[in-house]
C-alpha positions in Angstrom: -68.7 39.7 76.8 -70.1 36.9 79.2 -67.7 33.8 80.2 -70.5 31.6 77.5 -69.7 33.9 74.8 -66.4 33.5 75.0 -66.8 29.9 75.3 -68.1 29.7 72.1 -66.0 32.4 70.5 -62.9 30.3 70.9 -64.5 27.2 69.7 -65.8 29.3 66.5 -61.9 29.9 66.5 -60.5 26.6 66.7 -62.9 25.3 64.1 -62.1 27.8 61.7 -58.5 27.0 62.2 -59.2 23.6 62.1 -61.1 23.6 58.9 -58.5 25.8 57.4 -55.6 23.6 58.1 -57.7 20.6 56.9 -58.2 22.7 53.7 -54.8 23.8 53.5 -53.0 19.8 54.1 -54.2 18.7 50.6 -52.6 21.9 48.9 -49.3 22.0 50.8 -48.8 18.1 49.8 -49.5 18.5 45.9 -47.3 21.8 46.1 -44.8 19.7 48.3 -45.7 16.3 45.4 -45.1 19.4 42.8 -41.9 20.7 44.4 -40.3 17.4 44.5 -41.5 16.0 40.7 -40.3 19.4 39.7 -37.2 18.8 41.5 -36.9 15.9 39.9 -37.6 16.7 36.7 -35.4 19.4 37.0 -32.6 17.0 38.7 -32.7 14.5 35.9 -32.9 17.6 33.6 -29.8 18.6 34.8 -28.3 14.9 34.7 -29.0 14.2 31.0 -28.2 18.4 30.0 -25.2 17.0 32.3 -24.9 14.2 30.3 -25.7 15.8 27.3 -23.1 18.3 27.8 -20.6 15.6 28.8 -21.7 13.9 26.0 -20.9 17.2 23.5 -18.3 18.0 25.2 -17.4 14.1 23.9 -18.6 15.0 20.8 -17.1 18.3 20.5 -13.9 17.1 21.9 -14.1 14.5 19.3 -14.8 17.0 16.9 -12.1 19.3 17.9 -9.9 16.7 18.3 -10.8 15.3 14.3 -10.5 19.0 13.8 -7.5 19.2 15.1 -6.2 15.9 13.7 -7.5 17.0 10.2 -6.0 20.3 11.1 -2.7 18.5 11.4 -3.1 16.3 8.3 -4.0 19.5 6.7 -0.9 21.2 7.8 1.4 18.2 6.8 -0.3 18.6 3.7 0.2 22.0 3.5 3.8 21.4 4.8 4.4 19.0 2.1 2.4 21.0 -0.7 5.0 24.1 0.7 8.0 21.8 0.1 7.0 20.6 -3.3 5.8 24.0 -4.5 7.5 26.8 -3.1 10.1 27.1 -5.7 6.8 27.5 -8.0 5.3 30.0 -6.2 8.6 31.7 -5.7 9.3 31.6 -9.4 6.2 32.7 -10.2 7.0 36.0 -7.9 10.6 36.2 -8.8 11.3 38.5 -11.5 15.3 37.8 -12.0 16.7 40.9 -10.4 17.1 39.2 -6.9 19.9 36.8 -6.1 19.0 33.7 -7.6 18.5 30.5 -5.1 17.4 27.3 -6.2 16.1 24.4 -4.1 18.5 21.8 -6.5 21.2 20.9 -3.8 23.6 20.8 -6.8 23.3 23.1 -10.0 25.3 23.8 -12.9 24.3 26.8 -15.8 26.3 26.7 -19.0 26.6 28.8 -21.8 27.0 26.0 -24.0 28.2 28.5 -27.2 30.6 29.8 -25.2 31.3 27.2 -22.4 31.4 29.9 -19.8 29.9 29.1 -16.5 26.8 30.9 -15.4 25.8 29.6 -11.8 27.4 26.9 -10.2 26.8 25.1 -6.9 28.2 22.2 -5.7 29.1 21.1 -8.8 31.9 18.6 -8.0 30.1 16.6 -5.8 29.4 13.2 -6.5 25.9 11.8 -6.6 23.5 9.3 -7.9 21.9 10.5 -11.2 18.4 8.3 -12.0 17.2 8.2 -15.1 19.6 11.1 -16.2 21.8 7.9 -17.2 19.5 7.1 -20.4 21.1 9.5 -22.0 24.3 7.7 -22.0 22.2 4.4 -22.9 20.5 6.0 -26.1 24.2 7.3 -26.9 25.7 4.1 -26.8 23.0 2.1 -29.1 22.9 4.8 -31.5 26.8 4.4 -31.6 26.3 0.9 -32.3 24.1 1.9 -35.5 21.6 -0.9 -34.8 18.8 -1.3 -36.7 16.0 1.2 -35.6 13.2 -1.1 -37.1 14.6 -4.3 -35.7 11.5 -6.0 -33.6 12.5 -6.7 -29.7 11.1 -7.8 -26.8 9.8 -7.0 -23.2 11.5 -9.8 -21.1 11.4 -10.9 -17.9 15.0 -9.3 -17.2 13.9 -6.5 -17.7 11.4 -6.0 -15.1 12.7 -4.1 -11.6 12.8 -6.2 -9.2 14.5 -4.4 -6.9 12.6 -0.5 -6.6 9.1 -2.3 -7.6 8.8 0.2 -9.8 5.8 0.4 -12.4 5.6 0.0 -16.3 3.3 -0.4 -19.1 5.6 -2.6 -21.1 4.1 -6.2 -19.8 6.4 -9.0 -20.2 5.9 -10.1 -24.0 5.3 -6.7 -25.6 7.1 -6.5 -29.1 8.4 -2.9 -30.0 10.7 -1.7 -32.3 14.0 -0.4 -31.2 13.3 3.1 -32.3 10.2 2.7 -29.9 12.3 1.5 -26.9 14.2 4.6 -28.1 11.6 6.9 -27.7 10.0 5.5 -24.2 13.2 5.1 -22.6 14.0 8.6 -23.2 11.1 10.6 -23.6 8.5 8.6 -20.4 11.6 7.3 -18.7 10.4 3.1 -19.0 12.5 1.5 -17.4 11.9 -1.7 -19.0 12.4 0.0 -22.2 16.3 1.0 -21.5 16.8 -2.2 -20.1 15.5 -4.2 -23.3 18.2 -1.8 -25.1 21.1 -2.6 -23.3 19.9 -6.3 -23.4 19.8 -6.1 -27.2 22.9 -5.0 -27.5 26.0 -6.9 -29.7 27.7 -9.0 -26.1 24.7 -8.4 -24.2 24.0 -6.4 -21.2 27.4 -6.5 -19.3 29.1 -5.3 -22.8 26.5 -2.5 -23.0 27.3 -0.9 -19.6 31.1 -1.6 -19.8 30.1 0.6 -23.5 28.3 2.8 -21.2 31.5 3.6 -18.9 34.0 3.3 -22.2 32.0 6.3 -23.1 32.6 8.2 -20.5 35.7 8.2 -20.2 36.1 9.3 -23.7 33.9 12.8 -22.6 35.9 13.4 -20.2 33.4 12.5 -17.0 36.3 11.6 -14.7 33.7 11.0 -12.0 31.0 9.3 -13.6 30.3 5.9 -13.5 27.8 3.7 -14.7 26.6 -0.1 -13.6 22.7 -0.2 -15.1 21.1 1.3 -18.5 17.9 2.1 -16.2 19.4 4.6 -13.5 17.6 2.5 -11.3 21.3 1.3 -9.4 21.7 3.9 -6.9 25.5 3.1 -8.0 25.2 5.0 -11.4 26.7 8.1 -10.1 28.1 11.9 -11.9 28.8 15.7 -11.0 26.6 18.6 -12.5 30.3 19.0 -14.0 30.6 15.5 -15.9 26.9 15.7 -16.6 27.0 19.4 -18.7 29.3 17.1 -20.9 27.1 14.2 -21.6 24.2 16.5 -22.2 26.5 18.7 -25.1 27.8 15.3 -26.3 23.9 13.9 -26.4 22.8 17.0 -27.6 24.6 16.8 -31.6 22.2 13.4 -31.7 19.3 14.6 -33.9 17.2 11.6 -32.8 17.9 12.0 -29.1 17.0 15.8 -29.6 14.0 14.5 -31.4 13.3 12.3 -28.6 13.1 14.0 -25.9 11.1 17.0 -26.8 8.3 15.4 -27.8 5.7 16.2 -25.6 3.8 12.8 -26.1 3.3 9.9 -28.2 1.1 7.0 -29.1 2.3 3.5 -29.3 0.2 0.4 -29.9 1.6 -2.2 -27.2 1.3 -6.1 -27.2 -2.0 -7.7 -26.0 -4.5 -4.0 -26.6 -6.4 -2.9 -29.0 -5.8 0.5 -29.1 -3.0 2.7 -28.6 -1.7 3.6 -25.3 -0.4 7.2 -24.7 3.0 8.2 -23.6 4.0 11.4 -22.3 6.9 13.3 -22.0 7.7 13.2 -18.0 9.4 17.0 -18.5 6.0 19.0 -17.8 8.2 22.1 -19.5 8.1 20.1 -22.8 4.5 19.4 -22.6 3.3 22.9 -22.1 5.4 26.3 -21.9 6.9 28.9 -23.7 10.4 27.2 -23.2 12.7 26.4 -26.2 13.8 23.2 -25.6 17.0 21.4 -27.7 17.2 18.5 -25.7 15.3 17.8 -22.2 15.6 13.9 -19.8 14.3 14.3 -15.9 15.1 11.3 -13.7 14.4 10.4 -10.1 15.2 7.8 -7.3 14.9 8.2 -3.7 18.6 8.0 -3.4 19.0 10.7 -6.4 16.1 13.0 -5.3 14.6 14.8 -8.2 16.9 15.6 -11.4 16.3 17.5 -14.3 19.0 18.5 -17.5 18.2 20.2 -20.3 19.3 22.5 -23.3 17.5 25.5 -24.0 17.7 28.4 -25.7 17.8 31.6 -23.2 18.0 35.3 -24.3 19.0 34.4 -27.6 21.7 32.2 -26.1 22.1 28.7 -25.6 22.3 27.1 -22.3 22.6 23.8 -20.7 21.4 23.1 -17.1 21.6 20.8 -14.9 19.8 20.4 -11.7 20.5 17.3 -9.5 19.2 16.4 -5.9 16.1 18.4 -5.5 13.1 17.7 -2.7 9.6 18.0 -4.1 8.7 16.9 -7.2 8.0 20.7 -8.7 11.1 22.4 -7.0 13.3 21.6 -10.2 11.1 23.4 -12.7 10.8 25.7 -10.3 14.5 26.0 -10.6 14.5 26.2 -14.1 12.2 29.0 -14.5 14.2 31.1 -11.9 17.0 30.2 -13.7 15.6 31.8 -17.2 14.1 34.8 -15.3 17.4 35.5 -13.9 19.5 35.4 -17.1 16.9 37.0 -19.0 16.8 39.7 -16.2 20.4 40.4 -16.4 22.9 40.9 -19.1 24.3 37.2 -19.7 27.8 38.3 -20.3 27.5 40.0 -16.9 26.4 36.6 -15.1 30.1 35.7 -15.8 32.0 32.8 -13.5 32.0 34.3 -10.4 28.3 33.6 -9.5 27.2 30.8 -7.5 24.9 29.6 -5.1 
């Protein structure tokens, strides 16, 4: 190859690679334009998925964390659905031929045809006793042999001040005493009690000092009483004393009358039509139970009370359960109370048990 040849060889060359890299600029700065718009698409792709995952992490934190607080409300729930009704699941699987262990802090079982003791615990310790006390209240008016049909009225007195608590009796309402009667004993009114020992013969100070006078004439050394209600945390008895106002109550026909109705209907001052009362003993309402003679009661300072008579295996028995957390846990008690006597031979129970 001559000198010219090769002249024009390497100029062939240097075009070509000229041309090439001319043709090849325009590609490598769109791939390059492409590169960096896909880097950036893929940068502020991965800054809002960042984001985004920051942002449900957020949310699912949040979520978690309402989970979790709902989790939490849900197991106070739970905790406080366990407290008030795990002596009604337990007495729904307890059959009676376990020991028997009652969520009442203080208890008292009585044959009441023999008087022989068939569970006791704590039953000498003082405490306050709620609406237990209108017992003694319907005791004392029916001792004063009042007129039943005698018109009264809700008064201004009468209304708690002091607990706040509720009533359906509105200042003004005109019932008959036989009425008061019924609602003090049978819903617990408040209002209702307190309009009896307002009515009575020396007023309200000579009811209560009745009330006490009472008493003492039962035998309830330890019992003492300063309101009709059970409202005063200062009303205060033993399962002991109480087994003897609940015999002494119990040979009242009307009281027994009373307070195993399961519900009533009473026309009240100012409506139209008749209001509704219930019994607030949920056994009286609905069960199997044979009930003589039944009055619940409750304050915080109290807890959740419950006495009744009622007939057990063919035998009559008065209970008494005082100071008991939830508002289910003393019929609970109750019904492991029957299941256990009619599991075992009553005159086996004997005086030696207790909780």
């Amino acid at each position: 190859m001559t000198l010219n040849k090769q002249i024009e060889y390497m100029r062939k060359l240097t075009l070509l690679y000229i041309a090439l890299m001319l043709s090849f600029s325009p590609m490598a700065s769109y791939a390059a334009a492409k590169k960096t718009h896909k880097h950036s698409v893929a940068s502020s792709k991965y800054s809002h998925t960042k984001k985004s995952t920051v942002k449900n992490k957020s949310n699912r934190y949040a979520l978690v964390k309402y989970k979790s607080g709902r989790n939490d409300s849900n197991t106070r729930i739970k905790l406080r659905l366990h407290r008030q009704k795990a002596s009604m699941v337990y007495a729904d699987v307890y059959d009676g031929s376990g020991p028997l262990q009652l969520a009442s802090a203080k208890a008292l079982v009585i044959n009441q045809q023999t008087g022989e003791t068939i569970f006791a615990k704590n039953t000498n310790q003082s405490t306050p006793i709620a609406s237990v006390t209108k017992l003694m209240t319907a005791m004392v008016m029916l001792d004063a042999h009042l007129p039943m049909d005698e018109i009264l009225y809700i008064a201004d007195e009468d209304v708690d001040y002091i607990k706040g608590t509720r009533s359906r009796l509105v200042v003004g309402s005109s019932l008959t005493r036989g009425e008061l009667l019924q609602l003090a004993l049978m819903s617990s009114e408040n209002r209702a009690a307190s309009a009896l020992g307002r009515n009575f013969p020396g007023g309200n100070s000579a009811f209560i000092s009745a009330m006490n006078s009472k008493a003492h004439a039962l035998g309830m050394k330890a019992t003492q009483f300063y309101d009709a209600t059970g409202l005063d945390s200062n009303n205060i008895s033993t399962a002991e004393d109480l087994v003897k106002m609940v015999n002494a109550a119990y040979h009242y026909p009307e009281i027994r009358q009373v307070t195993t109705t399961a519900s009533q209907e009473i026309t009240l001052y100012g409506r139209q039509t008749p209001v509704n009362f219930v019994n607030t003993n949920s056994l009286v309402r609905g069960s199997d139970w044979v009930i003589g003679l039944s009055k619940t009661g409750f304050i915080n300072e109290a807890g959740r009370c419950l006495v009744m008579q009622a007939e057990i295996s063919g035998q009559p028995m008065i209970i008494v359960l005082l100071d008991s957390a939830g508002k289910l846990s003393r019929i609970g008690d109750a019904n492991r109370i029957r299941k256990w006597i009619e599991h075992n031979e009553v005159n086996l129970l004997g005086q030696n048990v207790s909780g």
